[in-house]
C-alpha positions in Angstrom: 93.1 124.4 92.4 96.1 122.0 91.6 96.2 118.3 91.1 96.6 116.0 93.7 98.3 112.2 93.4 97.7 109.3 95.6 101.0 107.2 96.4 100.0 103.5 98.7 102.6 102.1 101.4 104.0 106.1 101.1 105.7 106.5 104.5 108.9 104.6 103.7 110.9 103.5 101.4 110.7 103.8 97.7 107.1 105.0 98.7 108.3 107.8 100.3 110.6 108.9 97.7 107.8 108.3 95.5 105.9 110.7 97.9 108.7 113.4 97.9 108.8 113.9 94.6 105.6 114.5 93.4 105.1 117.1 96.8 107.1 119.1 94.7 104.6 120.3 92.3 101.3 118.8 93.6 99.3 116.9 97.0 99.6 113.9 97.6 97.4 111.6 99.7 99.8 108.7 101.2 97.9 105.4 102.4 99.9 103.3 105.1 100.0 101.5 108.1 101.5 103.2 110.5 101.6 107.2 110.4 104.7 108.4 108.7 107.8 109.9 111.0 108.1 112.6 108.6 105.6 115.7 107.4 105.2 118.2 104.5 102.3 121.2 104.1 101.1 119.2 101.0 101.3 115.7 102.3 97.9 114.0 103.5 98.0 110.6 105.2 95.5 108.0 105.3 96.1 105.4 108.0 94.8 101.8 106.9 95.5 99.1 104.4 95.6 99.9 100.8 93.8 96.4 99.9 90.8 97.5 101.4 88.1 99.5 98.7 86.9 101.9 101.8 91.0 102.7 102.5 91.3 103.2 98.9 87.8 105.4 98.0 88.8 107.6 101.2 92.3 108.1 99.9 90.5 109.2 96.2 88.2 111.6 98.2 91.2 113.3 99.7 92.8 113.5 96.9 90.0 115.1 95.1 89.0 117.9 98.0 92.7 118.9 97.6 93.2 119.4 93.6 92.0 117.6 90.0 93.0 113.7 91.0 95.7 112.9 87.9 97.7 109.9 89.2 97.7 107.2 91.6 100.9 104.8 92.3 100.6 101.5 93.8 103.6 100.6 95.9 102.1 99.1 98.8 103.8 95.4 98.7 105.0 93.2 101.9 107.9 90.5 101.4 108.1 87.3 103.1 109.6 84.2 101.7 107.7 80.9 101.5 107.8 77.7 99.2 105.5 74.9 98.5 107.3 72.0 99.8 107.6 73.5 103.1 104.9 75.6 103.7 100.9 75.5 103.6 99.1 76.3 100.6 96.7 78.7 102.5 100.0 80.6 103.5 101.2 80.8 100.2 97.4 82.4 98.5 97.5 84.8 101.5 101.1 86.0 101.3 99.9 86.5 97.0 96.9 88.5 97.7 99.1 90.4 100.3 101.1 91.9 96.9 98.2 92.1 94.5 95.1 92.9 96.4 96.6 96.5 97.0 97.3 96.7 94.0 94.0 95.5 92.0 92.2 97.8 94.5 94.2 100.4 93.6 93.8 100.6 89.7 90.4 99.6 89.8 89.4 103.0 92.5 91.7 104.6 89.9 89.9 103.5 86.9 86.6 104.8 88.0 88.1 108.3 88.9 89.5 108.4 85.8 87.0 107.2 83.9 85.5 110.7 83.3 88.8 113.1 83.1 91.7 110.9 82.0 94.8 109.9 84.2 97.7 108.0 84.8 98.8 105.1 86.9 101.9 103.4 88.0 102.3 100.1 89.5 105.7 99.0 91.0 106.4 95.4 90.5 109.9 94.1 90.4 112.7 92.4 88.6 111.3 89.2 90.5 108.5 89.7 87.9 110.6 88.3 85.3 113.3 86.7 86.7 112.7 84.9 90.0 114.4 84.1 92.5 114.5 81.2 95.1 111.8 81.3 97.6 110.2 84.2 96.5 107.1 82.0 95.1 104.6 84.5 96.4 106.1 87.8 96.2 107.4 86.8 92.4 103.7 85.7 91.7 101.8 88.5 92.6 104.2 91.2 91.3 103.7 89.1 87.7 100.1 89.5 87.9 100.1 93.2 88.4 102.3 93.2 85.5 99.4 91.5 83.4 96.8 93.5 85.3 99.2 96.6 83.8 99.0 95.4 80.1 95.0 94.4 80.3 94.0 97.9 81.9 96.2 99.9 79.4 94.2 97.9 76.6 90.7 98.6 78.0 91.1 102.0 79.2 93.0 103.7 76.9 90.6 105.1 74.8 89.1 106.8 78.1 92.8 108.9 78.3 93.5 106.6 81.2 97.6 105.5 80.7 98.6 102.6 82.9 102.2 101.7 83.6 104.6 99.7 85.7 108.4 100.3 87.1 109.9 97.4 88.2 113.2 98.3 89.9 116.2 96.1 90.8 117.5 96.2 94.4 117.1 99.6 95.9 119.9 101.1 98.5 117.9 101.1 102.1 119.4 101.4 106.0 119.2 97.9 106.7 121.1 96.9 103.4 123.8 99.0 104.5 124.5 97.6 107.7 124.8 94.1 106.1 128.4 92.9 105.6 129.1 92.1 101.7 125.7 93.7 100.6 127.8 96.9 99.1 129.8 94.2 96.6 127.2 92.3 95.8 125.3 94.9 94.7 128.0 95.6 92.5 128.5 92.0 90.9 124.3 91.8 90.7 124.0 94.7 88.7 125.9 96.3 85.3 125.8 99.9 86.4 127.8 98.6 89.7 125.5 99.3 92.9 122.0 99.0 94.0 119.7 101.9 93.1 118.9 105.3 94.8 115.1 105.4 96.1 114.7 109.0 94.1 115.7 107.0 90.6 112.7 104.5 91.0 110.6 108.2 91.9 112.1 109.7 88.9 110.9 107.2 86.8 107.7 107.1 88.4 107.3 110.5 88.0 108.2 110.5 84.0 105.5 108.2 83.8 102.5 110.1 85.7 103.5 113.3 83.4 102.6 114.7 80.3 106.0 114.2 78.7 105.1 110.4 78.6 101.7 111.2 77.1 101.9 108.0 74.5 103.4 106.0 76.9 100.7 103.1 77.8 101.2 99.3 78.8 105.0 99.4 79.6 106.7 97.6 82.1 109.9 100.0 82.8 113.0 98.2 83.9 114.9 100.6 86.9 117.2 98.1 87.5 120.6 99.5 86.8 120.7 96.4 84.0 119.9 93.7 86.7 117.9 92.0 84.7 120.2 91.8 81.8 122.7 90.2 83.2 120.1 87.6 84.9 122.8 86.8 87.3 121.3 84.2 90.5 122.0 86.1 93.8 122.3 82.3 95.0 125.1 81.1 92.8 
């Protein structure tokens, strides 16, 4: 029997990349929303949302029929800008737990799988973490807190072989950005290296982080941002 990986909000995206790569060596259980438009021998879907413990557990038990569970990425996330002075409180916690839930649900199903055979797990946050941006109160929020949820697991857990890390990427190339007029230079002036990031580099990184090469790796928040946040520049100015 192999191992087996669990990858949430898997069927698009950075997820699926995510998803693609580690099909390469091992299973992976995907948990979504909708079912994804694409298929592999080794890929096993779970349709539901990754902030519920039941979605979660049933996505571990999938994982676990298939081949020794050894890492579990949190990616689910939803974006939607909101701010304050213009919209209602209630709004703003809901649209917060909307990014974290999945995540603290995620690491703490994780955890207790782990607890008794070691593992890894990777939580995508974002640039946003540290350097916000405009309107992006909750999104920026939540992805901080999964940074600190990050750090605190990787300080209890550790002695139990479980590593815990985060990749926060810049802006990542999609369909819809290239369809945008200007979005191809801005990129460029936004970030060092000179464009927005390939899906398959945040999946590399990922993937470095749920191996054994990065075996004393624990607690790290891994910039895949192409130097974004470097240069700190305001997308707004």
């Amino acid at each position: 029997m192999g191992v087996s990986y669990v990858v949430t909000g898997g069927g698009r995206g950075i997820g699926r990349a995510i998803a693609e790569r580690l099909l390469e060596q091992a299973t992976v259980v995907i948990v979504d929303h909708d079912a994804p438009d694409w298929r592999h021998e080794r890929l096993i879907t779970v349709i539901g949302d990754a902030s519920h413990e039941s979605v979660a557990e049933h996505a571990a038990d999938l994982a676990q029929e298939s081949g020794a569970l050894a890492g579990w990425v949190n990616n689910a996330a939803s974006f939607r800008d909101a701010s304050p002075d213009k919209d209602d409180i209630s709004l703003i916690k809901r649209l917060i737990a909307a990014n974290l839930d999945p995540a603290l649900i995620g690491c703490a199903v994780a955890v207790k799988r782990f607890m008794a055979t070691g593992g890894a797990i990777v939580n995508i946050t974002s640039h946003q973490a540290q350097r916000a941006v405009p309107g992006c109160l909750p999104y920026v929020t939540a992805k901080a807190a999964i940074e600190g949820l990050t750090r605190a697991l990787a300080v209890e857990y550790g002695k139990h072989g479980i590593r815990v890390n985060a990749v926060a990427p810049g802006s990542v190339a999609t369909e819809r950005n290239a369809q945008l007029v200007g979005v191809e230079r801005e990129m460029a002036r936004l970030h060092p290296i000179g464009r927005a990031a390939r899906s398959s580099e945040i999946a590399s990184a990922v993937a470095y982080l749920l191996s054994a090469e990065a075996s004393f790796i624990t607690g790290a928040v891994v910039p895949v941002d192409g130097g974004r946040s470097v240069l700190g520049l305001d997308p707004e100015s």
